[in-house]
C-alpha positions as CSV (number, residue, x, y, z in Angstrom):
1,X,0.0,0.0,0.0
2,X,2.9,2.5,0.7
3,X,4.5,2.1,-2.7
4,X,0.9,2.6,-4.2
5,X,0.1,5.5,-2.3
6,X,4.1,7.1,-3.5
7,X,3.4,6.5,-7.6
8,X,-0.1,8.4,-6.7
9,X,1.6,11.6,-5.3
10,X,4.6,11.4,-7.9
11,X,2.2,10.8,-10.7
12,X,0.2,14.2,-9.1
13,X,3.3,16.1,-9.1
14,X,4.4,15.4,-12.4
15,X,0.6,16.5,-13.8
16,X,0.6,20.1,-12.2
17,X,4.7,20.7,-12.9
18,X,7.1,20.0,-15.8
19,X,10.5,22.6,-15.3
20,X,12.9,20.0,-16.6
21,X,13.9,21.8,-19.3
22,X,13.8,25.4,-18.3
23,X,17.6,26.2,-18.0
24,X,18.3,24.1,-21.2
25,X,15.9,26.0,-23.7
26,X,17.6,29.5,-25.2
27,X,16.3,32.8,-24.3
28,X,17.7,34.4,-27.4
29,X,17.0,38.1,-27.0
30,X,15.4,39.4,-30.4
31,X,17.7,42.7,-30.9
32,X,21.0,40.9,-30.6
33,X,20.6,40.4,-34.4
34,X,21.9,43.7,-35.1
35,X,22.1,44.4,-38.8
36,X,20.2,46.7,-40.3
37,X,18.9,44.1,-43.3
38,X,16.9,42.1,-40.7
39,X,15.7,45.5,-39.3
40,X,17.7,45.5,-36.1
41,X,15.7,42.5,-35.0
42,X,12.8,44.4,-33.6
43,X,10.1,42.5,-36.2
44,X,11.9,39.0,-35.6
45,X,10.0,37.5,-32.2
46,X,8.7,34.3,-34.4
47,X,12.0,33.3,-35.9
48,X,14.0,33.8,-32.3
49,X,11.0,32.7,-30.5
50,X,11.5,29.1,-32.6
51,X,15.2,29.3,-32.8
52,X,15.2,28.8,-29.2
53,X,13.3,25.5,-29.4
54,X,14.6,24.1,-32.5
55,X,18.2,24.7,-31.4
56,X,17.8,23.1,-28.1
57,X,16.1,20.0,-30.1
58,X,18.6,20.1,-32.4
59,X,21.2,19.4,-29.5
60,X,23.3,22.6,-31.0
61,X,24.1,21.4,-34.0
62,X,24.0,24.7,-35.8
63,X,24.7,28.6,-35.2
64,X,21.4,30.4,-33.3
65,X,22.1,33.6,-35.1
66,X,22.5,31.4,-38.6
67,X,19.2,29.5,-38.0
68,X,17.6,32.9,-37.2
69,X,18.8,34.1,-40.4
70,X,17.8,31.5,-42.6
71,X,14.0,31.2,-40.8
72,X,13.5,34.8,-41.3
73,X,14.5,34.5,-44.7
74,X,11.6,34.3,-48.1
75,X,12.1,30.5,-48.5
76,X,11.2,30.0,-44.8
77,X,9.1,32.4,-42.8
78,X,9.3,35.0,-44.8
79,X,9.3,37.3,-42.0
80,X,8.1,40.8,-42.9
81,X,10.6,44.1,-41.4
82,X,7.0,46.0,-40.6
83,X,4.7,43.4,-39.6
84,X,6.3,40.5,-37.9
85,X,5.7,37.0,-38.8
86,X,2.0,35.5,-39.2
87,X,1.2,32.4,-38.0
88,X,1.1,30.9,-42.0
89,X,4.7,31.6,-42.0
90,X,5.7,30.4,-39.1
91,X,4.2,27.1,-39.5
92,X,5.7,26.6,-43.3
93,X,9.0,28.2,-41.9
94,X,9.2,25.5,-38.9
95,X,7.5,22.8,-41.3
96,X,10.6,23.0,-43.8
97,X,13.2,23.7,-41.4
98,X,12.4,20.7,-39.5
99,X,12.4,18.5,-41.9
100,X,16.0,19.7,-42.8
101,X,17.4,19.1,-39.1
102,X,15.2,16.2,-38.4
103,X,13.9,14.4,-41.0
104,X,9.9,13.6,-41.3
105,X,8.4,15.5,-38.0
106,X,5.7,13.3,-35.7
107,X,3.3,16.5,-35.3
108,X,3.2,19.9,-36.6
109,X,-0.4,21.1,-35.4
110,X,-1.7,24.8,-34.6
111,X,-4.8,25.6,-31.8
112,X,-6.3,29.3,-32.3
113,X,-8.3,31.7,-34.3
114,X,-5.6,33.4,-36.5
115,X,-5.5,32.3,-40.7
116,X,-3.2,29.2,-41.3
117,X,-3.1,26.6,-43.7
118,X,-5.1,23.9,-43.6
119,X,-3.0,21.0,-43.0
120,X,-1.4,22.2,-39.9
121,X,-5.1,23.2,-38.3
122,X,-6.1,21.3,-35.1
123,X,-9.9,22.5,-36.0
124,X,-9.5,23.9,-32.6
125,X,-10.0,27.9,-32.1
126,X,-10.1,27.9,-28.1
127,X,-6.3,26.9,-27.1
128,X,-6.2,24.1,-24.6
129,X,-3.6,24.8,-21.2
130,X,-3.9,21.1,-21.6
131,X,-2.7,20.9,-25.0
132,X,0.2,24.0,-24.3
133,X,1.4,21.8,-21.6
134,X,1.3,18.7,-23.0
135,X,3.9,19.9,-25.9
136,X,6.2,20.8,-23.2
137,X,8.6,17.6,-23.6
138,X,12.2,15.9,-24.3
139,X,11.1,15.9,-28.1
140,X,8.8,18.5,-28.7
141,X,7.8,21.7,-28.2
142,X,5.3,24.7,-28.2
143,X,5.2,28.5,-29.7
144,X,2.6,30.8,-28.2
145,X,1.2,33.6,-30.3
146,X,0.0,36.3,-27.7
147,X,-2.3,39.0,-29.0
148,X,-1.8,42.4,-27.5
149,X,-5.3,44.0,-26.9
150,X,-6.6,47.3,-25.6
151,X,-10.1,47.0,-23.2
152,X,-12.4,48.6,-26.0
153,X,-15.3,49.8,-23.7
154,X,-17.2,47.3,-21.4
155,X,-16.2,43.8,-22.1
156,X,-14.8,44.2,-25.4
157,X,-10.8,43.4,-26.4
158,X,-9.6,45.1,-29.6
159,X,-6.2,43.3,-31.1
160,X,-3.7,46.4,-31.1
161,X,-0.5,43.5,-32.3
162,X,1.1,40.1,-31.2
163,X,4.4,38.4,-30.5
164,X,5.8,35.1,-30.5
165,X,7.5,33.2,-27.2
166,X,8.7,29.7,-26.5
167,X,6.9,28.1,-23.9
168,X,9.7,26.2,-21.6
169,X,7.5,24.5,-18.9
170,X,4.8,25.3,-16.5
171,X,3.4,24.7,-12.7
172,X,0.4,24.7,-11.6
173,X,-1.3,27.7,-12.2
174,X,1.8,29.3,-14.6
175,X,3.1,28.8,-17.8
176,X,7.0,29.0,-18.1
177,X,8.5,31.2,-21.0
178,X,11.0,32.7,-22.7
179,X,10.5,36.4,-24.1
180,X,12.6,36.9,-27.1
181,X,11.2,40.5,-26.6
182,X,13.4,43.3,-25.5
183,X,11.3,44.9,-22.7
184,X,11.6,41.0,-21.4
185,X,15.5,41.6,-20.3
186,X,18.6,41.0,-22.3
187,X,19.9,38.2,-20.1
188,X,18.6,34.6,-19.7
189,X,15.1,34.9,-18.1
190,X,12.5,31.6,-17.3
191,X,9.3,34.1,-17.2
192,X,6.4,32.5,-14.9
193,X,3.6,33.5,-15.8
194,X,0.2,33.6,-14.3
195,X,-2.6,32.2,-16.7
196,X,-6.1,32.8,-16.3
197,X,-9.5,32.2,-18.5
198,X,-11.9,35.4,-19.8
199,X,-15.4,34.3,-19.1
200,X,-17.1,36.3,-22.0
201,X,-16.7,39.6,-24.3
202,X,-15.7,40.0,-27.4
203,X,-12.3,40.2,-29.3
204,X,-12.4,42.6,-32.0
205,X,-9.7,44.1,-34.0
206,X,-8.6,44.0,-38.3
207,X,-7.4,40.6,-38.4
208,X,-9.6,37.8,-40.4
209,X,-11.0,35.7,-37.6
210,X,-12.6,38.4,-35.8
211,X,-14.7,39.6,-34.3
212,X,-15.2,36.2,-32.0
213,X,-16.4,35.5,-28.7
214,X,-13.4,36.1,-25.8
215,X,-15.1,33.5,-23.7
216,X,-12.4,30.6,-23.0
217,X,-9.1,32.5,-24.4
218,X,-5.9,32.2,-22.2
219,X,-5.2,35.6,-20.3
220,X,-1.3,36.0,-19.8
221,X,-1.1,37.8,-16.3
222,X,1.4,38.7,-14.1
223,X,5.1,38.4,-15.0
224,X,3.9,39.0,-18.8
225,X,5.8,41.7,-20.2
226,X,3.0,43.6,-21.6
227,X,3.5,45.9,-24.4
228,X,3.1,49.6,-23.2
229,X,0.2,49.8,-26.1
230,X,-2.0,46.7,-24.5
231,X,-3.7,46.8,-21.7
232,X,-3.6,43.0,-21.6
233,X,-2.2,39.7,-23.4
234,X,-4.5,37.0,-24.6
235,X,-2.7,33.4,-26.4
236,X,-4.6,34.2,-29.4
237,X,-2.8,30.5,-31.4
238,X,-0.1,28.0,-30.9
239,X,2.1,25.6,-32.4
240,X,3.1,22.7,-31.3
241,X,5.8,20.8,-33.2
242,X,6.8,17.0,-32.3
243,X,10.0,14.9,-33.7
């Protein structure tokens, strides 16, 4: 009975807490890529955000800064100077790079709202903390595409942007991450950060796929570096890539 009673509390403790891998995972900060072709690095969250994943899975095999390069590059992400990187791009981008580094990937799926190509789509719009969590692994891993958005009057969100980060781990009621962003600190950083779930609203902004119903999306609380423009941060998509 003792040794029954052990695997039920280790079992327990594994379910609400996975930090394993915190210290492993880069925390590339997006600005150290300093030339002013790839605009300083201030548009570059997705490709850094998924360097720092793919280079830990990779076990180092290649440059940071030279797989940075190459993903933000037109026969990858495609990353745009102004806008950033969509979630489109980023899932071709990670789709053919993995398949140089790794050879045929297990899963390359997407949970969220935001326009991507079909055969990535989960058919899920809501993101799961289940499914975030259960990414966090030895061989895979999970991007989070936070939405910036602005409280709009009474119970309305309006998108004002997004960012990209690489979610390391998690306890209980926290996701861990790392913040390629500036305002996030340029040294290594595991983020906790509280996560909560809007009841109801809406989510309104310029981007297809809304308006929608805010009921059920991820709020990313304290120890989020919100963007001075947003009042909040909402996980408006992720990926989830498996080897």
């Amino acid at each position: 009975m003792k040794y029954i009673i052990t695997l039920i509390l280790v079992i327990s403790t594994q379910a609400i807490a996975n930090s394993a891998y915190i210290n492993e995972i880069p925390d590339f900060t997006q600005t150290d890529i300093t030339e002013k072709q790839y605009g300083y690095g201030k548009q570059l969250c997705g490709p850094v955000a998924a360097s720092n994943s793919l280079f830990w899975l990779n076990d180092q095999r290649i440059d940071q800064k030279t797989l940075i390069k190459r993903l933000v590059s037109k026969n990858y992400m495609n990353t745009s100077l102004k806008n950033g990187t969509g979630t489109s791009g980023m899932l071709r981008g990670i789709d053919k790079i993995s398949a140089e580094l790794f050879g045929r990937v297990k899963l390359l799926e997407y949970q969220g709202w935001r326009k991507h190509p079909a055969q990535y789509s989960s058919g899920v719009k809501v993101p799961s903390v289940h499914w975030l969590k259960e990414g966090v692994s030895s061989d895979s891993t999970v991007l989070i595409n936070v939405g910036w958005y602005k409280l709009d009057g009474i119970d309305t969100y309006k998108r004002v942007g997004g960012h990209w980060v690489t979610l390391v781990g998690y306890t209980s009621g926290s996701l861990i991450i790392h913040d390629p962003a500036p305002r996030a600190g340029s040294s290594f950083a595991n983020e906790y950060v509280k996560v909560s779930t809007i009841q109801s609203g809406t989510l309104t902004g310029n981007k297809k796929g809304l308006p929608r119903s805010a009921g059920g999306y991820i709020q990313l609380g304290q120890g989020m570096h919100i963007k001075s423009s947003a009042d909040l941060a909402l996980i408006d998509g992720a990926i989830k890539l498996k080897i």
